[in-house]
BAFI-3210 file (N, C-alpha, C; in Angstrom, 3 decimals, decimal comma, padded with zeros to 6 digits):
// residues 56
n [1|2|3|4|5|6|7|8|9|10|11|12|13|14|15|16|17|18|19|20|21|22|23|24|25|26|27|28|29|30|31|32|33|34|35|36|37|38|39|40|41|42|43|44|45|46|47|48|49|50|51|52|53|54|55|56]
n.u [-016,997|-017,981|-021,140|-021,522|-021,354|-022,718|-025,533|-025,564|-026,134|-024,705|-023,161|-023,374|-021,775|-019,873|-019,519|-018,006|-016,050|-014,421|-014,326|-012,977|-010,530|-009,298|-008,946|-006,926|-004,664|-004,526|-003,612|-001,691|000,472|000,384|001,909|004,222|005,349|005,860|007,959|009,966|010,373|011,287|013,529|015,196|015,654|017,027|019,944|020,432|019,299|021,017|024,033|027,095|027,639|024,993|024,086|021,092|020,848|021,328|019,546|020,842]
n.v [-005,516|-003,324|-003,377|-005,879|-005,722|-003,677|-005,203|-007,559|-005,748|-004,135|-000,530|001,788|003,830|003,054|000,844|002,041|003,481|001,042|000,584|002,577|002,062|-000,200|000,264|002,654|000,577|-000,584|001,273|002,248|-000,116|-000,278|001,837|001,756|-000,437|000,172|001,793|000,749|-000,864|000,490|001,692|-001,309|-001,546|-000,057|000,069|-001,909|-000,641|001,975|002,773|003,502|006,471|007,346|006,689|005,014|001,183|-001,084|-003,784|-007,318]
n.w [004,259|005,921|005,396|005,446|008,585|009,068|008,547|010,142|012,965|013,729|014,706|012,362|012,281|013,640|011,828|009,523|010,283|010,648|008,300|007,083|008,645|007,438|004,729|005,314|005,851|003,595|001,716|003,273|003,776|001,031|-000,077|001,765|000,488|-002,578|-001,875|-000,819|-002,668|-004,817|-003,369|-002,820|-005,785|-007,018|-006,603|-009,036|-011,273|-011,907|-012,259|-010,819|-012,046|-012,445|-014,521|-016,871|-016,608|-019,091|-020,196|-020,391]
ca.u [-016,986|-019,064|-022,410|-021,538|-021,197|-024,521|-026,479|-025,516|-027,042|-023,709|-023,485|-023,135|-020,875|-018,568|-019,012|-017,282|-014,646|-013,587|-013,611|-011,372|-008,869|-009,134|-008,414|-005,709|-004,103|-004,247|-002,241|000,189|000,915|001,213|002,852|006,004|006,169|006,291|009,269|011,019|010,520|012,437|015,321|016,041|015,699|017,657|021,297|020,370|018,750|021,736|025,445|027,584|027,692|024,270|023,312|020,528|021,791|020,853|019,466|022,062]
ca.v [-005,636|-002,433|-003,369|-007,006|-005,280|-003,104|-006,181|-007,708|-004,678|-003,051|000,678|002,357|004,831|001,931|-000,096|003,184|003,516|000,063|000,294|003,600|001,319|-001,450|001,062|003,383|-000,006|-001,036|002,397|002,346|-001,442|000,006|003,005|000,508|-001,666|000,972|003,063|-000,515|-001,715|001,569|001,774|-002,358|-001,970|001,100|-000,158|-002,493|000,026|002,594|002,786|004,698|007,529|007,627|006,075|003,930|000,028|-001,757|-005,220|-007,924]
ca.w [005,692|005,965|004,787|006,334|010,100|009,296|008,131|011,490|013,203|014,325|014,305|011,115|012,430|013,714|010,294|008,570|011,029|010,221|006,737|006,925|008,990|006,176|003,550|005,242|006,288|002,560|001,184|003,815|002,985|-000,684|-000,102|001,820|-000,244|-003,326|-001,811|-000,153|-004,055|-005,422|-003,072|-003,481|-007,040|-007,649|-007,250|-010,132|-012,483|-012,398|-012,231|-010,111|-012,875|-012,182|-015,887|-016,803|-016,894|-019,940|-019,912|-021,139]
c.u [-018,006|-020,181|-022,574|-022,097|-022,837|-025,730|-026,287|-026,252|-025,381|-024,128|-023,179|-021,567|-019,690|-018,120|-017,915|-016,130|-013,866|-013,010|-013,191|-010,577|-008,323|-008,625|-007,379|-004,922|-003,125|-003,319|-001,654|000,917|001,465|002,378|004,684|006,083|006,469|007,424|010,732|011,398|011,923|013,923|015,947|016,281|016,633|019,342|021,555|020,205|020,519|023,018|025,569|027,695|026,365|023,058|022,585|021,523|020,878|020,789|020,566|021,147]
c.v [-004,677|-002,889|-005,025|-006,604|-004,686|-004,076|-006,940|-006,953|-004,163|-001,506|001,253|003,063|003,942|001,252|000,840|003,551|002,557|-000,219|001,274|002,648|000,502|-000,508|001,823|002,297|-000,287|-000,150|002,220|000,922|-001,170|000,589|002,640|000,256|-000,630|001,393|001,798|-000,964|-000,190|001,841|000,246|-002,446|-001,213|000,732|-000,874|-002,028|001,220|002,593|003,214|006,280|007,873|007,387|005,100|002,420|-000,411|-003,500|-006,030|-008,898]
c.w [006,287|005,924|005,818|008,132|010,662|008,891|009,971|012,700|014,344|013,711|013,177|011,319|012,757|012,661|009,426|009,328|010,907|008,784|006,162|007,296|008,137|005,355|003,606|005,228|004,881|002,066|001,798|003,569|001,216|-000,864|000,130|001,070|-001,988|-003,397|-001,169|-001,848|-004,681|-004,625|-003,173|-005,204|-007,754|-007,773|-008,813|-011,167|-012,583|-012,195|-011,374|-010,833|-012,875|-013,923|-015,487|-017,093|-017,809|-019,820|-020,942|-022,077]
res [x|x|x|x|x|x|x|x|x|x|x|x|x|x|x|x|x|x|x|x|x|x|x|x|x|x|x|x|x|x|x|x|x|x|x|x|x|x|x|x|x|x|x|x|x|x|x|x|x|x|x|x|x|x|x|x]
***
């Protein structure tokens, strides 16, 4: 998108401000869905005793 924006003849300094927003957008999209994935997944992985669960 960068290099796209400056081939266009936008400002440089704007092309790099957009493709921070693209990229923080992308980690914090990871970062959710990382920590949303570990707390739905976690009743499944351990007991109430706080043991691993073994697959059946």
């Amino acid at each position: 998108m960068m290099s796209g924006q400056i081939i266009a003849g936008a400002s440089p300094v704007q092309a790099v401000q957009f493709q921070l927003l693209v990229l923080f957008l992308l980690l914090t999209t990871a970062s959710i869905t990382s920590i949303m994935l570990g707390f739905l997944s976690y009743p499944t992985i351990f007991n109430k005793r706080m043991q691993i669960v073994r697959g059946k």
